[in-house]
C-alpha positions in Angstrom: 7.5 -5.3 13.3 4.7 -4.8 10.6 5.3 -4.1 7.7 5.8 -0.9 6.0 2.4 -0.3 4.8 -0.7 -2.2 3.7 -3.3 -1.6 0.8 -6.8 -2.6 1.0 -9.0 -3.7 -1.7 -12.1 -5.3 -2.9 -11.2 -9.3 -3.5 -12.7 -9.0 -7.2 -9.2 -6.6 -7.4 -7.4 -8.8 -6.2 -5.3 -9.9 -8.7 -4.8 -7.2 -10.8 -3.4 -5.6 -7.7 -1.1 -8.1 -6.9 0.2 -8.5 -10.4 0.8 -4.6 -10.1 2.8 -4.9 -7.1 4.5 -7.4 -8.0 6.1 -5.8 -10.8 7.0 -3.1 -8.8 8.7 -5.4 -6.0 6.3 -3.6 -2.9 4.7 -6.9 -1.7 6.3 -7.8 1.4 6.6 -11.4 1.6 7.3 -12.4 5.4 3.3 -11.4 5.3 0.5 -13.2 4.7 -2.1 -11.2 2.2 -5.3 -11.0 5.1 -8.8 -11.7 3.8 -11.5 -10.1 5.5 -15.0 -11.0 3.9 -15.0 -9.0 0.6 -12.2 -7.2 1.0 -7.7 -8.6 1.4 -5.2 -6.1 2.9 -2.1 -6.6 1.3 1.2 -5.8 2.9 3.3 -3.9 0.9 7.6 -2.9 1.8 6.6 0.9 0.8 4.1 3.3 -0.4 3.8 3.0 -4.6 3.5 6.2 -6.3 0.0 5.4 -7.9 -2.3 3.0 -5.8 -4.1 0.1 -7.8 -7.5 1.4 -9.4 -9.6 1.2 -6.2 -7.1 0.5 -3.6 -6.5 2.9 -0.5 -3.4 2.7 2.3 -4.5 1.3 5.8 -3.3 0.8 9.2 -0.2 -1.5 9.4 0.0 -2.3 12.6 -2.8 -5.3 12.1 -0.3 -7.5 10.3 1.3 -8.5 13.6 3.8 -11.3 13.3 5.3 -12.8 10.3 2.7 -15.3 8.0 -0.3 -13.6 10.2 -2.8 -10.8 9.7 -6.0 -9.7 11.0 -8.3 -12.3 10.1 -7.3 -14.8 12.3 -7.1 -13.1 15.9 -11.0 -11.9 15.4 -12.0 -15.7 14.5 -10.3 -17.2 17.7 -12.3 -14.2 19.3 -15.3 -15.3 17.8 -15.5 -18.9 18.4 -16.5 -20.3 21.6 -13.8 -22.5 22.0 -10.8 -23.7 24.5 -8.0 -21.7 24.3 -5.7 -25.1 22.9 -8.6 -25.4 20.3 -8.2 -21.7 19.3 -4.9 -22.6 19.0 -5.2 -25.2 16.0 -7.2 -22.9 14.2 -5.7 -22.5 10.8 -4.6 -19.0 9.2 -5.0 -20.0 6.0 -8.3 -20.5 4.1 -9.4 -20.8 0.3 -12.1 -18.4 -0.2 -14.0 -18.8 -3.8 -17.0 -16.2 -4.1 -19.0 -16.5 -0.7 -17.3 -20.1 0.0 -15.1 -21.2 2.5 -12.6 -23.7 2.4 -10.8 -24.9 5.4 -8.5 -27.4 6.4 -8.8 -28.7 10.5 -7.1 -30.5 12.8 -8.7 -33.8 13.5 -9.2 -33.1 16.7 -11.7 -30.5 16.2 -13.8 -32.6 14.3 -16.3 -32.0 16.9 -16.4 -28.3 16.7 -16.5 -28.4 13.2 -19.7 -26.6 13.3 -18.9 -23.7 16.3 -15.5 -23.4 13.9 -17.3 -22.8 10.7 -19.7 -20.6 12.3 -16.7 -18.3 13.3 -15.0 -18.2 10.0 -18.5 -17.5 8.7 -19.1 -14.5 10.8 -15.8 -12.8 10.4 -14.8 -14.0 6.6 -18.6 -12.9 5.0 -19.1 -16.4 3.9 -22.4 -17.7 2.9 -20.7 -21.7 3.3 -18.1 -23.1 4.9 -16.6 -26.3 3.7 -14.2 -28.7 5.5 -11.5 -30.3 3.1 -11.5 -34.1 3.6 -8.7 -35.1 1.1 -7.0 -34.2 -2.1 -8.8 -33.2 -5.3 -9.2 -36.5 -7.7 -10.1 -38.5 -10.5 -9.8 -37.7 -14.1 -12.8 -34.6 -13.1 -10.6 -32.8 -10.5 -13.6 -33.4 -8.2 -13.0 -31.7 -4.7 -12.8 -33.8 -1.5 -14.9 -31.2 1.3 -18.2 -31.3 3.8 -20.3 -28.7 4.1 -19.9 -27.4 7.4 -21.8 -24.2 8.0 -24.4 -22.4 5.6 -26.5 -24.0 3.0 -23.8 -25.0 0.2 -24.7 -24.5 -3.7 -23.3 -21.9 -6.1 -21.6 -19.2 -5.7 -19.8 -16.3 -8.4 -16.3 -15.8 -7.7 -15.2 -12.5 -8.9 -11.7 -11.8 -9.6 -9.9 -9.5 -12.0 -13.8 -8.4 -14.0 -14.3 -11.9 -15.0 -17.3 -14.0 -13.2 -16.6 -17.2 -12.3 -20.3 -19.7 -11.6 -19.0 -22.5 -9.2 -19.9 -24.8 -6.6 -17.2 -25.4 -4.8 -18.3 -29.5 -3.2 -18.6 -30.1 -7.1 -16.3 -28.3 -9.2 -11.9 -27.6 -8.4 -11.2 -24.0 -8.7 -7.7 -23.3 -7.2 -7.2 -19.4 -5.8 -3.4 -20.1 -6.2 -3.8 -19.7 -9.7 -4.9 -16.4 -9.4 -1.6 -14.8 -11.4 -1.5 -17.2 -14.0 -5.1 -16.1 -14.9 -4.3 -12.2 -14.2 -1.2 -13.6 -16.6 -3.6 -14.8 -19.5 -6.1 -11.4 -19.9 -2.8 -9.7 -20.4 -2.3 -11.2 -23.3 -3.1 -9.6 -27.2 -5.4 -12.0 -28.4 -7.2 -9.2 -30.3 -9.2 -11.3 -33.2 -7.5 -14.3 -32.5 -9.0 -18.1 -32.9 -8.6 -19.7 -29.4 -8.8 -23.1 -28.2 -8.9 -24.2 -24.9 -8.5 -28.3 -25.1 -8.9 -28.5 -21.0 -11.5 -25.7 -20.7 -12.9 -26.6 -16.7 -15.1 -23.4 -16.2 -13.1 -21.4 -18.2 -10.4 -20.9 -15.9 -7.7 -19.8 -18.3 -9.8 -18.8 -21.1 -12.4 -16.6 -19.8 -9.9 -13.8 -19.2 -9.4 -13.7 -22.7 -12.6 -13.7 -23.1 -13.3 -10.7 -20.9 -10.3 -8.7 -21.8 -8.2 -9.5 -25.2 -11.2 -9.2 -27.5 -11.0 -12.5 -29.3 -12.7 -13.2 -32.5 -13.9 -16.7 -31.0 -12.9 -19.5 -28.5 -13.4 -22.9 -28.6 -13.6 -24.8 -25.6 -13.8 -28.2 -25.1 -14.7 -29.5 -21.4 -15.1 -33.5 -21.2 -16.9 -33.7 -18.1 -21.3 -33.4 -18.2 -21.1 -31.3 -14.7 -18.2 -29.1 -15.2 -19.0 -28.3 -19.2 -22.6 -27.2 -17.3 -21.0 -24.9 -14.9 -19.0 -23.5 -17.8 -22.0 -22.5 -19.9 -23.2 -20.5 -17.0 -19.8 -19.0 -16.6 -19.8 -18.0 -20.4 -23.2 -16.7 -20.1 -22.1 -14.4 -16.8 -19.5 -13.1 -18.4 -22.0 -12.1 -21.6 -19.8 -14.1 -24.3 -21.9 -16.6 -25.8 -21.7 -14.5 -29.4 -17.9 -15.6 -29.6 -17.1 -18.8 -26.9 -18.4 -22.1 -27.9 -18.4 -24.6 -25.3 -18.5 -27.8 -26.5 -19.0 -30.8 -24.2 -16.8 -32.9 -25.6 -13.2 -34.6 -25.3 -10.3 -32.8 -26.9 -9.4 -35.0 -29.0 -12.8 -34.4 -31.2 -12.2 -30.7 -31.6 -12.3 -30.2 -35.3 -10.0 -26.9 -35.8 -7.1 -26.0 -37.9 -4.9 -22.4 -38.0 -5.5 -21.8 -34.5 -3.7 -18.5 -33.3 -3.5 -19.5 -29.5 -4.3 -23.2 -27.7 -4.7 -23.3 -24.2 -3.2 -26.9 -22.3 -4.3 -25.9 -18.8 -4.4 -29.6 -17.7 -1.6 -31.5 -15.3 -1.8 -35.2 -15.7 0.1 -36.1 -18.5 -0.9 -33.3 -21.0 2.1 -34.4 -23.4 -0.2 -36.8 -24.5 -2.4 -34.3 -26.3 0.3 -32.2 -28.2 0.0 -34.2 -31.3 -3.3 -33.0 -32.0 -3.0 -29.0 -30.5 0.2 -29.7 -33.5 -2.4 -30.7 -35.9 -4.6 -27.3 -35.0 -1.7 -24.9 -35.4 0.1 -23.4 -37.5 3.4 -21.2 -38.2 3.4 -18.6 -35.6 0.8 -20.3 -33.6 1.7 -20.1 -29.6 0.7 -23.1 -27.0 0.7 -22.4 -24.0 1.2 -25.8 -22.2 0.7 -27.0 -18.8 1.8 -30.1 -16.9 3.1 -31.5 -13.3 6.9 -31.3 -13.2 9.2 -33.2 -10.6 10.9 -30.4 -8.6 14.2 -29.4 -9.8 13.3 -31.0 -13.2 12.2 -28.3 -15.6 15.5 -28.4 -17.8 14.7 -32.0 -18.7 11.3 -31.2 -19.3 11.6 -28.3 -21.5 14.3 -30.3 -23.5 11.8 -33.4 -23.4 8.3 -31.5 -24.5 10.5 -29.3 -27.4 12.1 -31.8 -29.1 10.7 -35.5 -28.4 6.6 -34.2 -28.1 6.7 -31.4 -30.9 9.5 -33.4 -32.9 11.4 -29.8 -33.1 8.4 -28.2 -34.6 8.3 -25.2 -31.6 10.7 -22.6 -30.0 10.4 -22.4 -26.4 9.7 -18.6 -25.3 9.0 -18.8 -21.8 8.9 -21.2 -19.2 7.4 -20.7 -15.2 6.4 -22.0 -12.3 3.1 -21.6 -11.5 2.8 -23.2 -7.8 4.0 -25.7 -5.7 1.9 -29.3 -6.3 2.8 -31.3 -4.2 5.6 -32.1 -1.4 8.2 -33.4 -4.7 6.6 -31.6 -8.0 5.3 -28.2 -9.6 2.4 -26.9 -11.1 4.9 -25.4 -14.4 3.6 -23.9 -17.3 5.6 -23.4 -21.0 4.6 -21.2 -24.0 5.3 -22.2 -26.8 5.9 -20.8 -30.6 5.1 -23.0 -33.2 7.8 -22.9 -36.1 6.1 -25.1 -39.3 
């Protein structure tokens, strides 16, 4: 059976959608949100009484077996292939702006290019890239090969805020998508931000966009990233009140911050003595790190009263996403007492 209804809407709406539904329990989860080029058709377990700001109802009937929508049925239509290749096409993609991400089967290594080409033509992408291995190093640096289209940059658009990326350079995870929607919720209004682990932005920029800070300072260690950052800053039209410094952390020179972004995973603990040294009473950190499943008690206990010596109050603690096959991607806010 489908599901009760479905809402379509433009990807940039994306996330403020689903945040929306969300709260209201509609999204039905045996259902997999479908992408189809610019716009996703969500699938919803009844009708809301206000529709997301430009969202409309839709046929239903298209999501038609459980983890499955549209998408999927018109590529293996598309793609001249054998019917056990069409098979191992996967229904799940990573689409950032007019890029394509896609994991394959090695067995249709050889069709790489006939498969991208399909994607291509039904998805609206501009590049398709084939993921080779996990994202690495210190730099988050994607592992992918361009398989269709001409590659470069491309804006992702989600929530109002502009993203500048090339995806074969620069990690940008789509799973992240709430935490983000999560952040330009937030009442920074004339708040000093820093962002120690800035990327492109990711976490910051929809402060940027929507809380009305008095000023952000971001620092992004990496030459390439801090560059794609910049042009991110500049989309967005806040280069009057986000300074993006090309530097490491460590160097920021800041005290009385209202608001410091962690939004970093490897061992982030390692940085709370200085975002400690930037605060003060009242300040809030919101802190990032990988977690061993099944772990966050411990962790919470640890960060709270080993890293901050007893200096913070937890307020909220989540999981962001799964990380890998044993850990989390969890995130803590915290308030900082003295």
């Amino acid at each position: 059976m489908p599901p009760v209804a479905a809402l379509r809407i433009s990807r940039e709406r994306r996330g403020s959608a689903v945040h929306q539904l969300k709260r209201m329990g509609l999204i039905d989860p045996g259902f997999r949100i479908a992408e189809e080029g610019e716009w996703v058709m969500i699938p919803l377990t009844g009708v809301p009484d206000a529709l997301p700001p430009g969202g409309e109802l839709v046929d239903a009937a298209q999501f038609s077996k459980r983890g499955a929508g549209m998408p999927i049925s018109s590529i293996r239509k598309a793609a001249a292939l054998t019917d056990m290749e069409k098979s191992l096409l996967p229904s799940k993609w990573e689409m950032i702006g007019k890029a394509l991400l896609l994991k394959l089967d090695e067995s249709l290594t050889s069709r790489e290019g006939e498969i991208g080409r399909a994607y291509a033509s039904v998805l609206g992408a501009d590049s398709v890239y084939r993921v080779t291995g996990r994202i690495g190093g210190r730099n988050r640096r994607p592992s992918v090969r361009l398989i269709c289209g001409s590659g470069g940059e491309t804006i992702h658009h989600e929530n109002g805020v502009d993203y500048v990326i090339d995806p074969a350079k620069i990690m940008f995870s789509s799973a992240n998508h709430d935490e983000r929607i999560r952040m330009a919720s937030l009442d920074c209004n004339g708040e000093l931000v820093a962002d120690m682990f800035a990327g492109i932005g990711h976490l910051s920029m929809p402060i940027a966009v929507h809380s009305s800070p008095r000023l952000i300072a971001a620092a992004e260690i990496d030459p390439l990233t801090h560059a794609y950052l910049l042009k991110t800053v500049h989309a967005n039209g806040a280069d009057s009140f986000f300074q993006a410094h090309n530097m490491d952390s460590m160097d920021l020179r800041l005290e009385g911050c209202d608001r410091i972004i962690m939004g970093y995973l490897d061992g982030t603990r390692r940085w709370l003595g200085k975002a400690l040294t930037m605060s003060r009473p009242g300040t809030i950190i919101h802190f990032h790190e990988e977690v061993r499943r099944g772990g966050s008690d411990e962790w919470r206990r640890l960060i709270a009263e080993k890293y901050c010596s007893g200096r913070v109050k937890v307020i909220a603690v989540r999981r962001v996403k799964g990380f890998s096959a044993i850990s989390d991607h969890m995130a803590m806010d915290l308030e900082v007492l003295e």
